[in-house]
C-alpha positions in Angstrom: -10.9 -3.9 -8.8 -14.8 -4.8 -8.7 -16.6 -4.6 -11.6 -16.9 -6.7 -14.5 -13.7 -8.1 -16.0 -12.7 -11.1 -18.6 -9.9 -13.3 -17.2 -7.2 -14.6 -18.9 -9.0 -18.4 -19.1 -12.1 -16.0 -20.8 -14.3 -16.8 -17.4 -16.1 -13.8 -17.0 -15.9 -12.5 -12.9 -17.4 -10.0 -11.0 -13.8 -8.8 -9.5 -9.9 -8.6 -10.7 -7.2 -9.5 -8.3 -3.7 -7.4 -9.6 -1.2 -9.1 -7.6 1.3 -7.3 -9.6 0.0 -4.0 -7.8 1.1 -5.3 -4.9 4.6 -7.7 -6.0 6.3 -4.7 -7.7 6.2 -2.3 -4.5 9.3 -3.1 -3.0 7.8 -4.4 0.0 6.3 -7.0 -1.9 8.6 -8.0 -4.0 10.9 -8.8 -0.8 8.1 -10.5 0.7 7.2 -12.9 -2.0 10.9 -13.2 -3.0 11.2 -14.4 0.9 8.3 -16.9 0.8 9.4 -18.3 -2.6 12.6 -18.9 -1.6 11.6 -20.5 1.0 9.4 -22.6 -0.5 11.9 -23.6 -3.2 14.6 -24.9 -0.9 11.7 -26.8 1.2 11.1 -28.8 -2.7 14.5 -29.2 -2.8 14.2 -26.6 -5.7 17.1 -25.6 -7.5 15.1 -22.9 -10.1 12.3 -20.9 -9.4 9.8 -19.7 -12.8 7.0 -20.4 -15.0 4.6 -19.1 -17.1 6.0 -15.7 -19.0 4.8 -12.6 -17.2 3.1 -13.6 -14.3 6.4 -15.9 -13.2 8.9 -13.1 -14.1 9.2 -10.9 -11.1 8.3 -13.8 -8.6 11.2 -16.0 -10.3 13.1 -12.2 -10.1 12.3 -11.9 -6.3 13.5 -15.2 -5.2 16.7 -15.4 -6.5 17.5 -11.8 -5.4 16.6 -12.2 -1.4 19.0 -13.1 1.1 17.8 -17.2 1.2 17.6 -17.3 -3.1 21.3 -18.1 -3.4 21.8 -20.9 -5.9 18.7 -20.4 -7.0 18.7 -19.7 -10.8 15.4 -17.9 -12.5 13.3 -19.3 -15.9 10.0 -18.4 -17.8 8.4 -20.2 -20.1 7.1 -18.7 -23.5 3.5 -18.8 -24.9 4.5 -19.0 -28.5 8.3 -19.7 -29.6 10.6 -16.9 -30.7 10.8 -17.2 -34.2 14.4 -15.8 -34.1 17.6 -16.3 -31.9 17.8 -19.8 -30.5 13.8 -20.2 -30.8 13.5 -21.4 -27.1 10.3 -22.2 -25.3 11.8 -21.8 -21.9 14.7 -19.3 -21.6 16.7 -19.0 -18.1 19.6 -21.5 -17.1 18.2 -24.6 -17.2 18.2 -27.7 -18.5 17.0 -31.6 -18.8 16.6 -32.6 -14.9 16.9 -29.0 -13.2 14.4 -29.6 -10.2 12.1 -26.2 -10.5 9.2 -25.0 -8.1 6.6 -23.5 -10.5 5.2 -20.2 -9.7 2.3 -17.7 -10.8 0.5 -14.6 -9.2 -3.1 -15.5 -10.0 -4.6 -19.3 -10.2 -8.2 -19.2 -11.4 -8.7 -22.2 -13.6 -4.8 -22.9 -13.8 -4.7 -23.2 -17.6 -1.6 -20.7 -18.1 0.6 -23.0 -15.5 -0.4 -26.1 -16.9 0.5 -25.0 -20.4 3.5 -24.2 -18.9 4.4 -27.6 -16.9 3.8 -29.2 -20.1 5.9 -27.5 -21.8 8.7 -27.7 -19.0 8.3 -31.6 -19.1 8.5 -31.4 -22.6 12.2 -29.7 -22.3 12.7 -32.4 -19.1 12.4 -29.9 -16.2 11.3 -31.6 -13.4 8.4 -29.8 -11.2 8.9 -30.8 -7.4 5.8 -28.3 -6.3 4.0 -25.2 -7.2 3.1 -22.0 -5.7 0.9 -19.3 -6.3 0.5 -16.0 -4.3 -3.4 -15.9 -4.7 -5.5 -18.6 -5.5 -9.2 -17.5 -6.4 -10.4 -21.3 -5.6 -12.3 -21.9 -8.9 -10.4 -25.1 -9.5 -7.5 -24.1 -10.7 -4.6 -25.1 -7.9 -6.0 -28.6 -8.2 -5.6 -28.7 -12.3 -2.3 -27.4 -11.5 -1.8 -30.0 -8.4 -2.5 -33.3 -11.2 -0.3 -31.6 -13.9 2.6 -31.1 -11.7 2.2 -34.4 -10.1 4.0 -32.0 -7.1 2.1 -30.2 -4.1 0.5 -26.9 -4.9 0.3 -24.0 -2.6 -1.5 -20.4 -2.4 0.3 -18.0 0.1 -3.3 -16.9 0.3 -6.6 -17.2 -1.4 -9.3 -15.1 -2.6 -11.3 -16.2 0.8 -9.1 -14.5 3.3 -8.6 -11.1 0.7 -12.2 -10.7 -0.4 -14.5 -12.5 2.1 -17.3 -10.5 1.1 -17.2 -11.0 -2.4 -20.7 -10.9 -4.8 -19.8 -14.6 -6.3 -19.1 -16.4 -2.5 -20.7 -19.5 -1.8 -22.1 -19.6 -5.8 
């Protein structure tokens, strides 16, 4: 979408990237289920997740591909439930799973490091990240130094928008 738009870190941007548009087609949900997978048995990987929404039908995708076997799925929460077993990160995992954090969108990286502190917090251990875009304002670096772990874009905002208003700002 172009036009003005407020992001989720409040940064104010001349264009929206909806990955989702594209990840909940079937086609791209078996793509990125296919690349995440991958990229979680080349970390040695043994859950795929992070923050809630954005992580939940990438984590979904690539445990359910042909290549996600033994692969579990996990999200963490913004807030904790105040009912139930009040978790902050809910999926099958626990102290010492190795996971490989995932998000759709990186612009300033400030949901995914909430998140990898809070994973740390519960004793997940992050062996990389990945993000499908990366709108290179920062973010995958911030998310690089929090995860102490490599991060990756499948593909950033370069190669989809190259003739963006805000390039070379």
């Amino acid at each position: 979408m172009i036009g003005e738009v407020t992001l989720s870190s409040g940064q104010r941007a001349s264009y929206y990237v909806d990955a989702r548009r594209a990840l909940l087609r079937p086609a791209g949900f078996r793509a990125a289920g296919e690349l995440l997978a991958s990229a979680a048995r080349g970390a040695g990987a043994e859950a795929v997740g992070g923050p809630v929404m954005a992580a939940i039908p990438l984590a979904c995708a690539a445990i359910a591909v042909p290549g996600g076997e033994g692969l579990v799925g996990f999200f963490v929460r913004k807030e904790r439930k105040a009912h139930g077993l009040q978790r902050w990160v809910e999926g099958p995992v626990e102290a010492g799973t190795r996971c490989l954090v995932v998000e759709d969108t990186v612009t300033t990286g400030g949901s995914t490091v909430a998140a990898i502190e809070r994973m740390r917090e519960e004793g997940l251990e992050v062996v990389g990240t990945v993000c499908v875009v990366d709108r290179l304002a920062g973010g995958g670096e911030a998310i690089a130094e929090a995860a102490g772990a490599p991060f990756r874009a499948l593909v950033t905002i370069d190669e989809l928008y190259p003739e963006r208003p805000d390039r070379g700002e």
